[in-house]
PLY file of the C-alpha trace (Angstrom):
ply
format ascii 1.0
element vertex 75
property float x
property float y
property float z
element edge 74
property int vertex1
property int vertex2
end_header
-54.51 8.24 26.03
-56.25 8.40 22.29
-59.35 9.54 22.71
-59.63 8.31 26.53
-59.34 4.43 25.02
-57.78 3.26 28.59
-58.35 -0.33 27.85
-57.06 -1.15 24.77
-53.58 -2.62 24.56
-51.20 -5.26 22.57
-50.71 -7.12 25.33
-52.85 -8.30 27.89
-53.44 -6.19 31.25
-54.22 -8.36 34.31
-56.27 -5.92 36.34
-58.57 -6.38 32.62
-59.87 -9.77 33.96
-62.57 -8.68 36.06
-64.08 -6.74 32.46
-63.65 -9.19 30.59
-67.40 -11.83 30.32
-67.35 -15.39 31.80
-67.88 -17.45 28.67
-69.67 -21.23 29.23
-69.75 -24.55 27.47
-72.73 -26.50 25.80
-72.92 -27.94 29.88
-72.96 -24.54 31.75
-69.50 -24.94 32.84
-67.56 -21.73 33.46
-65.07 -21.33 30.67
-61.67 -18.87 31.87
-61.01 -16.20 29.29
-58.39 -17.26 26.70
-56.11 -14.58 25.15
-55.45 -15.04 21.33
-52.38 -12.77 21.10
-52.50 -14.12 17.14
-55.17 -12.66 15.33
-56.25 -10.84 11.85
-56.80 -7.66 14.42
-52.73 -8.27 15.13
-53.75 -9.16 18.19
-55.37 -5.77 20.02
-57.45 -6.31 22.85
-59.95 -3.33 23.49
-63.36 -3.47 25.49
-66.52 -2.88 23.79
-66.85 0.90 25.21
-62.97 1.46 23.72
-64.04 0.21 20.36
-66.93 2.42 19.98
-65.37 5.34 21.03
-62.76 4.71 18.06
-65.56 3.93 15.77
-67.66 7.35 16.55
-63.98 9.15 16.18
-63.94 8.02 12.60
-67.07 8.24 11.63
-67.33 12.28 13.16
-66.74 15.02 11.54
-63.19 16.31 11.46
-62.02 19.17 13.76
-59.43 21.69 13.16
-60.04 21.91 9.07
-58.98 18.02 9.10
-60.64 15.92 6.42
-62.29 12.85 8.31
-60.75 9.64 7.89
-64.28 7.86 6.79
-67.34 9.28 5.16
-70.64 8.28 5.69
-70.84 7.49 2.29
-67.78 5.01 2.11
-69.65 3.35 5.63
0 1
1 2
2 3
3 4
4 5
5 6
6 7
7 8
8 9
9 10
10 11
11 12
12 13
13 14
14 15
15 16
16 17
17 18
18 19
19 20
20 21
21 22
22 23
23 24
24 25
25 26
26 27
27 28
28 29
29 30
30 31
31 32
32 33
33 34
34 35
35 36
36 37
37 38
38 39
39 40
40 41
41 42
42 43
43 44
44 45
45 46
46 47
47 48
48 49
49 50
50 51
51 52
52 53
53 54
54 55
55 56
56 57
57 58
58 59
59 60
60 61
61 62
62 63
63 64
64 65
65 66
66 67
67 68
68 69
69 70
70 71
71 72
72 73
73 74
């Protein structure tokens, strides 16, 4: 897997639920998770810990001689 990013996916996993936070209304009612397969992202789904291991990837320097993708300057 990309730099160990085992929960990020196009399509929703199942076994995900149970990572995913219980969201509530303006009463305190439970509200289920809702999957919005339609979005500007084009519809990823990643967990917070997936997203900042991409995010440190790009913002690290490069290895091998590889020029990095972002600069700390463009950030």
């Amino acid at each position: 897997l990309p730099l160990g990013m085992q929960y990020s996916s196009f399509d929703w996993q199942e076994d995900w639920s149970s990572r995913v936070p219980m969201g509530y209304d303006l009463q305190n009612n439970p509200v289920p998770p809702y999957v919005y397969p339609y979005k500007a992202s084009g519809g990823l789904l990643s967990t917070v810990n997936d997203i900042a291991r991409f995010a440190i990837a790009e913002m690290a320097p490069a290895n091998n001689g590889q020029p990095e993708v972002l600069s700390g300057e463009s950030i």
